[in-house]
N, C-alpha and C positions, 0 to 999 in steps of 0.2 A: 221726810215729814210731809211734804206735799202732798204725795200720792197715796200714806197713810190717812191725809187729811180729807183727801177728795173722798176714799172708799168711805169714811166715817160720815159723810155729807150726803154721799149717794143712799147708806142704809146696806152696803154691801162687802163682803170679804175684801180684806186687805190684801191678800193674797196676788192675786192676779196682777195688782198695778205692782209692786213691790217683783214681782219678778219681770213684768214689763220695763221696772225703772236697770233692774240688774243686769237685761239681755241687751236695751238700747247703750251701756255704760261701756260694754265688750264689744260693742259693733264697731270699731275703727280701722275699716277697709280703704276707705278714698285717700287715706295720706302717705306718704311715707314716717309722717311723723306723729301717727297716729298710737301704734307702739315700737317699743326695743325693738322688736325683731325685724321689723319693715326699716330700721335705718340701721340695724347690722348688715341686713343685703344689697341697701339703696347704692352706696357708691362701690362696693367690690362686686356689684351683680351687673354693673353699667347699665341701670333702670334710672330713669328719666321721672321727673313727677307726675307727670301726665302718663306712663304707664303703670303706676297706680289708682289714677282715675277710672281709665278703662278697664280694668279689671273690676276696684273695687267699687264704682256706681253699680255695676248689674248685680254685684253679689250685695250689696247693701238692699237695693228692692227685696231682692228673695228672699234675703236671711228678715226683713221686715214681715212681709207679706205672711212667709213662714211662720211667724212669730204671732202675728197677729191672729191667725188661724187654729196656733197649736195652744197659745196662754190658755185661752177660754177654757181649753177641753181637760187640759190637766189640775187647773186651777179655778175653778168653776166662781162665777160670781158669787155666787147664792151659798158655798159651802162653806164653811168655816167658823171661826170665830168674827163676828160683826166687834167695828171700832164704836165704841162709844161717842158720841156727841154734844160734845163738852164746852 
């Protein structure tokens, strides 16, 4: 609701926030307890919590960075159906 409220505020497609809210919801790299499957490996893998830090900070920039760079282009501001402002 937020980011459908923002795009409705700004004058622009919903779109682009709305799959920016869905890509930051799946980014849980930094934890083990971030998903199921990072604490199915955490204690039969003998991984430590701090070696999901280091893995998962640099892949969390990238997969941001990436994200940042790819929403625009697929999901353009300007294209779509505009939210009403209500």
């Amino acid at each position: 609701p937020i980011a459908v409220g923002v795009a409705g505020k700004l004058g622009v497609s919903y779109k682009p926030y709305v799959f920016a809210v869905m890509v930051a919801a799946s980014a849980s790299f930094m934890t083990p307890i971030g998903y199921q499957t990072n604490m199915m490996v955490w204690g039969p893998g003998g991984y430590k919590f701090t070696d999901f830090t280091k893995i998962g900070a640099p892949l969390s920039i990238i997969y941001m960075v990436c994200s940042c760079l790819l929403i625009p282009v697929f999901w353009p501001f300007a294209d779509g159906p505009m939210v009403p402002v209500g």
